[in-house]
C-alpha positions as CSV (number, residue, x, y, z in Angstrom):
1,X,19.5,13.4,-7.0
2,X,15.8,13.4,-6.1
3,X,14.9,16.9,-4.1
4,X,11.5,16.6,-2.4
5,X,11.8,20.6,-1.4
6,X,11.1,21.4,-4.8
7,X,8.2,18.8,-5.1
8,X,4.7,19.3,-4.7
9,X,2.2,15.9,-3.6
10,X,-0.8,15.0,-3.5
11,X,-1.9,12.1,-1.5
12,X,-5.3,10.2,-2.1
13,X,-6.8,8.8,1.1
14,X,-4.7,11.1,3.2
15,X,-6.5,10.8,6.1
16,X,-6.4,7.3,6.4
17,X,-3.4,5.4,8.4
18,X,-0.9,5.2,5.9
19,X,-1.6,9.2,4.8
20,X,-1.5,10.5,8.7
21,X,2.0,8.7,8.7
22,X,3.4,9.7,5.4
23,X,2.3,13.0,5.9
24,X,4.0,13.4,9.6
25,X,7.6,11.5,7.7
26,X,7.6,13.7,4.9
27,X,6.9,17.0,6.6
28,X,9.4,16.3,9.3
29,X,11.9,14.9,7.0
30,X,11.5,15.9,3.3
31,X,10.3,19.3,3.8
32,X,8.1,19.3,0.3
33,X,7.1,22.6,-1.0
34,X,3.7,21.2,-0.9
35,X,1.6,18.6,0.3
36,X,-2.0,18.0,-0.1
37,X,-4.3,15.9,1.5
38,X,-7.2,14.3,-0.9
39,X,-10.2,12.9,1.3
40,X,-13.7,12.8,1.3
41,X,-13.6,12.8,5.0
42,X,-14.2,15.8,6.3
43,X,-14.1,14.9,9.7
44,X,-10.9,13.2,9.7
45,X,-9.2,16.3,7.7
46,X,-10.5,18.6,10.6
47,X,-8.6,16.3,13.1
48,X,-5.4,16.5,10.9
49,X,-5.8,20.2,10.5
50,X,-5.2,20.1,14.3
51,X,-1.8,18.8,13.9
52,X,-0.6,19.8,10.7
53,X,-1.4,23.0,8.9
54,X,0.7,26.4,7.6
55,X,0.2,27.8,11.3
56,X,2.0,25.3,13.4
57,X,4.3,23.5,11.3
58,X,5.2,26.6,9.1
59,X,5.1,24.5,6.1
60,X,2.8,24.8,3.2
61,X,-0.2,21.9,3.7
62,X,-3.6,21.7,1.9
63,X,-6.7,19.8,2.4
64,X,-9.1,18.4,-0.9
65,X,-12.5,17.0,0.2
66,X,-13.1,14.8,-3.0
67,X,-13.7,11.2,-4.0
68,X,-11.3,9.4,-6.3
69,X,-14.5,8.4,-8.1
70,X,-14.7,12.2,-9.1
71,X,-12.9,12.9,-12.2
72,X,-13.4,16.5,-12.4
73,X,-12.2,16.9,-8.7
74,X,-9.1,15.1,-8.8
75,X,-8.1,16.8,-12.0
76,X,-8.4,19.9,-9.9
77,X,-6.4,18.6,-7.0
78,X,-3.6,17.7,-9.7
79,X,-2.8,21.2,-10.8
80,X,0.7,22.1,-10.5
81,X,1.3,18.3,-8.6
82,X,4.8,16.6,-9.4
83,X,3.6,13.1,-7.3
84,X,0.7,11.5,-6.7
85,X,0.4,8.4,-3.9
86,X,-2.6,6.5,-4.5
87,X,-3.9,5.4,-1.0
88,X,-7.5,6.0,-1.5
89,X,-9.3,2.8,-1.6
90,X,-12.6,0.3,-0.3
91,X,-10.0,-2.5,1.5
92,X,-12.1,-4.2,4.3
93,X,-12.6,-7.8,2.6
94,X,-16.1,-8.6,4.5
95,X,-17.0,-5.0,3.2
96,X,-16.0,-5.8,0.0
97,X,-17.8,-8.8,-0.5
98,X,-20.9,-7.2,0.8
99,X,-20.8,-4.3,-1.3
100,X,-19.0,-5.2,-4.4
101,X,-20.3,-2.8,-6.7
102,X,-18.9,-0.2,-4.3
103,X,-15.1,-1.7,-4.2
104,X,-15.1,-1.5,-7.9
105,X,-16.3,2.0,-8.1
106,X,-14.0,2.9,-6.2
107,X,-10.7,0.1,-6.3
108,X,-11.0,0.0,-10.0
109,X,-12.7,2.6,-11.2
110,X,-10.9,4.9,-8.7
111,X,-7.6,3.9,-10.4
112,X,-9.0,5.2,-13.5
113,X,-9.8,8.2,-12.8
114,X,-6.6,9.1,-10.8
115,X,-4.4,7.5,-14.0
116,X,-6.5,9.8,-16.2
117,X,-6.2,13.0,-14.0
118,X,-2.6,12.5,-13.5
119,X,-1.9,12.2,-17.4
120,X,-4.2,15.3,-18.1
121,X,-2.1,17.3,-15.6
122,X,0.8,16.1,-16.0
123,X,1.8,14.9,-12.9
124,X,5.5,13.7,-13.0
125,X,4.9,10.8,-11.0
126,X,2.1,8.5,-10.0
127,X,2.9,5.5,-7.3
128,X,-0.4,3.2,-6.1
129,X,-0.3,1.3,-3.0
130,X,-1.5,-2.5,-3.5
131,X,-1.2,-5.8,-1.3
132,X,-0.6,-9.3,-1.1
133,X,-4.4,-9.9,-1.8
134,X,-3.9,-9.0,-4.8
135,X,-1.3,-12.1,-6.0
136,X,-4.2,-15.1,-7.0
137,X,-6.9,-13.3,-5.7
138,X,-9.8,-15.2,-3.8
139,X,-11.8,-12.5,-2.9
140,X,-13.0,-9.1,-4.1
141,X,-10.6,-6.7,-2.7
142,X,-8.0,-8.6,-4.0
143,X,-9.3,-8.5,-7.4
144,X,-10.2,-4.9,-7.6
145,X,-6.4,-4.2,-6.0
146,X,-5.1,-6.7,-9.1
147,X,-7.0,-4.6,-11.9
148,X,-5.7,-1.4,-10.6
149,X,-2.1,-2.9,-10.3
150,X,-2.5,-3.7,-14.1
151,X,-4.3,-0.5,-14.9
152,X,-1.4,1.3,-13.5
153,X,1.3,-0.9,-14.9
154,X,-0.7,-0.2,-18.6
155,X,-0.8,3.4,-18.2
156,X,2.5,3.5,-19.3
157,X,2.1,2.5,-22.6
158,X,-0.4,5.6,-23.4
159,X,1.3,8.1,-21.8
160,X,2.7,9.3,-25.2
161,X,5.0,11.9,-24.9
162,X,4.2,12.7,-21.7
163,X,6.3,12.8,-18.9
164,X,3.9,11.3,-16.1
165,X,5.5,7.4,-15.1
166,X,3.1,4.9,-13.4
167,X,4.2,1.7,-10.6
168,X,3.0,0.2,-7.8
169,X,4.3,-0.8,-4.2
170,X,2.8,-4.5,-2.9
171,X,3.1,-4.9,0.8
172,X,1.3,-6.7,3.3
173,X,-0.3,-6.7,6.5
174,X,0.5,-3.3,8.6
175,X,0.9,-3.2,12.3
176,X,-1.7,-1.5,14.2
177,X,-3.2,-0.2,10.9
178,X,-7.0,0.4,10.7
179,X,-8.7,-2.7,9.7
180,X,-5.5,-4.5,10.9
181,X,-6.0,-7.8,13.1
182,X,-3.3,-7.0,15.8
183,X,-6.1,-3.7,17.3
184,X,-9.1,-6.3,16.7
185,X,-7.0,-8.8,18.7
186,X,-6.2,-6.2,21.6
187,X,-10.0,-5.5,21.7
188,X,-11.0,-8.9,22.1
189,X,-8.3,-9.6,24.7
190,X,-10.4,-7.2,26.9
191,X,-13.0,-10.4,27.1
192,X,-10.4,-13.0,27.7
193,X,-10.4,-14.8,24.4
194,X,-8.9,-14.8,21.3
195,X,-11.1,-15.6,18.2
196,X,-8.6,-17.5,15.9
197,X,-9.6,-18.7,12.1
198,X,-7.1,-21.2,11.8
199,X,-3.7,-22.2,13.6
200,X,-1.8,-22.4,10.5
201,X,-2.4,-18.9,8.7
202,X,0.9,-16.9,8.5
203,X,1.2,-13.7,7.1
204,X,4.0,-10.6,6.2
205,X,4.0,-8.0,8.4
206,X,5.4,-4.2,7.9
207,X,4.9,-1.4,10.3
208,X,3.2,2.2,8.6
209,X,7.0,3.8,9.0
210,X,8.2,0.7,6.8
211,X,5.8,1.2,4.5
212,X,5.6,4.6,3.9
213,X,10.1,4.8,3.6
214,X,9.6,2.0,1.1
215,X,6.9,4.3,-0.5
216,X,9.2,7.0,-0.5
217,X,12.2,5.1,-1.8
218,X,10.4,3.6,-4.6
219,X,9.4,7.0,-6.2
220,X,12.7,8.1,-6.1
221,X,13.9,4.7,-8.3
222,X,11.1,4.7,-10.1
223,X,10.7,4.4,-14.3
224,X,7.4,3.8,-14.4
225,X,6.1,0.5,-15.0
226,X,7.3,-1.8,-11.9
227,X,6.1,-3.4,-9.0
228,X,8.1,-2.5,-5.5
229,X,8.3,-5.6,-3.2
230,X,10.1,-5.0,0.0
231,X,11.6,-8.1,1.9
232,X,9.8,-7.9,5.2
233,X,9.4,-10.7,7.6
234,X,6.4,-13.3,8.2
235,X,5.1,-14.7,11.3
236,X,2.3,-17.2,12.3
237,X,-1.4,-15.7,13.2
238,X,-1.1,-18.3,16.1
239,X,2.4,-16.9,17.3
240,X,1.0,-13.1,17.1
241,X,-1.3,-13.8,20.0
242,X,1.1,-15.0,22.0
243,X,2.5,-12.0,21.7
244,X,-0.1,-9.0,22.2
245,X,-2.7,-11.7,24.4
246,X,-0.7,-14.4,26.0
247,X,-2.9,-15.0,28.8
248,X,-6.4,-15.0,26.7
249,X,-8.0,-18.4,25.8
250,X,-8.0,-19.3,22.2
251,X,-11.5,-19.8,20.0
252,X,-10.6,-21.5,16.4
253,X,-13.4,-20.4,14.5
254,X,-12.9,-21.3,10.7
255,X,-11.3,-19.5,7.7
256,X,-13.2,-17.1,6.6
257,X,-14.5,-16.5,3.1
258,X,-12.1,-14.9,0.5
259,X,-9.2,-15.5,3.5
260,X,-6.3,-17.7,2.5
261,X,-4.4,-19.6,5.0
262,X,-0.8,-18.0,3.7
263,X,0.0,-14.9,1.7
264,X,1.7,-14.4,-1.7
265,X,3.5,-11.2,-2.6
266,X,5.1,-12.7,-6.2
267,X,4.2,-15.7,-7.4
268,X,5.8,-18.4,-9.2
269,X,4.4,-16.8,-12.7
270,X,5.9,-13.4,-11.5
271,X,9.4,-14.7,-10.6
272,X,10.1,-15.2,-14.2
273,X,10.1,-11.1,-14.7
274,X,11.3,-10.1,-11.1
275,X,14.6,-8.9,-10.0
276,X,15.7,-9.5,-6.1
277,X,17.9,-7.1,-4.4
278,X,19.1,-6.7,-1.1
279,X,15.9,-5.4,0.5
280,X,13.4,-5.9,-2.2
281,X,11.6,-7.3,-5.4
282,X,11.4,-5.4,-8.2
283,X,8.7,-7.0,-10.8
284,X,9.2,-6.2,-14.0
285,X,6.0,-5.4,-16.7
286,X,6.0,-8.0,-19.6
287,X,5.3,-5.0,-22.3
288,X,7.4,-4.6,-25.3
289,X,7.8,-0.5,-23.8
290,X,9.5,-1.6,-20.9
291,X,13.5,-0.9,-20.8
292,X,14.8,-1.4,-17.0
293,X,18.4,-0.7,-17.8
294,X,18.8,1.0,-14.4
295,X,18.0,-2.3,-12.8
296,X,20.6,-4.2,-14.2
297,X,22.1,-5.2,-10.8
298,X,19.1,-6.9,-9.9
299,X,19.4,-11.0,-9.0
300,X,17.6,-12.9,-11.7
301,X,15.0,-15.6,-9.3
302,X,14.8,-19.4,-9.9
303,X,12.0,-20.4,-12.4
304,X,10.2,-22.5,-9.4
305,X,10.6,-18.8,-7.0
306,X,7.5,-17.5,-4.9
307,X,7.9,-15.4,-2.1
308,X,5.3,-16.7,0.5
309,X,4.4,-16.3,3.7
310,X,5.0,-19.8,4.5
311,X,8.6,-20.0,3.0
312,X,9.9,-16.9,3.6
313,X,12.8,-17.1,5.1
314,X,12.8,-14.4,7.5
315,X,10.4,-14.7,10.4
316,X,9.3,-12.3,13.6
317,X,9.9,-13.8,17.0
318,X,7.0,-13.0,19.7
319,X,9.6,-10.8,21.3
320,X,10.4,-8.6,18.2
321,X,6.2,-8.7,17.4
322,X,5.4,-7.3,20.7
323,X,8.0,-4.4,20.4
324,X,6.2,-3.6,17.1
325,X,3.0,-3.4,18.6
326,X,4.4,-1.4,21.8
């Protein structure tokens, strides 16, 4: 049975959407006997300080200004740290491209350096947080979230004797999220119109609770070595405004570079090595060090299996979008 009162985590990017959310779940549901928060904002740590510290929530929380791209500081943030979530990362795809020398410093290289820390600590447990982008990349961030999947996914195989296990969680679009499409939608609804690339993009969709349970759940299974895919539903860009701006005017402007018109959370290659449960994926590593006895009760997938945006079978209706949002 997996106690998180006994546990001590460290969270990189903890200031960011997904750390603010998995900080508030697991203080008021987990009660960890510690919990830092690894940033180099200091800004944004102030304004969670207001909410959460040792004072007002009586539990023990701790703030690390430091850059995943620092070594020596995240080896210090790891003492005595049983889990680390990997959150930190570059992820605005314009930004990206712009600035690609940047996203790898700190997508790829970042990974490194947290993968190296952990070992050298000894951290029990290591889970990153990827994305859809990363399955066939076609742009930057995608590929920088692919190397660190696979750096993470390696790091298994020169552990040694060491306890510390590696995986990943692969998710996709969150609700309301920074950077998220559904806040720059409600902004532009402010003008009247909707600035669309193209009518037939779909994507998945997952709200930050979602995301950080599934986060949650997935360390607790974890061995070490797999990719966490939850089930979660699609819907159509198109059918999204009607939700949050039905009465703006629509403006098709074009896709994007590096966008893709649908998403891919496990492709066709991946199906061959991926296990479907009930409310998840669970991909497999190829490497001769893998043994997933304990996911024995998984559903083997068809050879010709990709889970989509477009063919998923499970789709948001305006209704159910617009309660999300709310």
């Amino acid at each position: 049975m997996f106690d998180w009162r006994d546990k001590v985590i460290l969270i990189t990017g903890g200031t960011g959407s997904f750390g603010k959310k998995f900080t508030q779940i697991m203080l008021e549901r987990y009660n960890p006997k510690k919990l830092i928060i690894f940033s180099r904002d200091e800004l944004k740590q102030h304004e969670m300080r207001q909410i959460w510290n040792d004072a007002i929530i009586g539990a023990s929380i701790r703030y690390f200004i430091g850059d995943v791209r620092d070594p020596d500081r995240l080896r210090r943030a790891m003492q005595g740290v049983d889990i680390v979530v990997h959150a930190a990362a570059l992820k605005q795809v314009p930004a990206c491209e712009y600035n690609p020398i940047e996203a790898v410093m700190t997508n790829v290289m970042g990974a490194r350096n947290v993968i190296e820390a952990a070992l050298d600590c000894q951290v029990k447990h290591v889970l990153a947080l990827s994305t859809d982008k990363a399955v066939n990349p076609v742009n930057l961030y995608g590929a920088t979230k692919l190397v660190a999947e696979k750096l993470f996914v390696q790091a298994n195989s020169y552990r040694g004797q060491a306890a510390t296990r590696f995986s990943c969680v692969r998710y996709g679009n969150v609700v309301g999220s920074r950077g998220s499409v559904v806040p720059l939608f409600l902004e532009q609804k402010k003008n009247g119109k909707i600035r669309v690339t193209d009518p037939r993009m779909t994507r998945f969709w997952i709200t930050l609770e979602q995301g950080v349970e599934f986060v949650i759940r997935s360390i607790e299974q974890m061995l070490g070595g797999e990719v966490f895919v939850p089930r979660i539903p699609s819907m159509r860009v198109i059918d999204l405004v009607a939700a949050v701006a039905p009465e703006c005017e629509i403006e098709y402007v074009g896709i994007r570079p590096g966008e893709k018109v649908h998403e891919v959370l496990v492709s066709e290659d991946e199906a061959r090595n991926t296990l479907e449960f009930d409310d998840m994926y669970v991909i497999q590593p190829t490497h001769p060090w893998w043994s997933g006895a304990n996911w024995d009760s998984g559903k083997s997938l068809a050879p010709d299996f990709s889970y989509s945006s477009l063919n998923n079978p499970h789709w948001l209706t305006v209704r159910e979008m617009q309660a999300l949002v709310e």
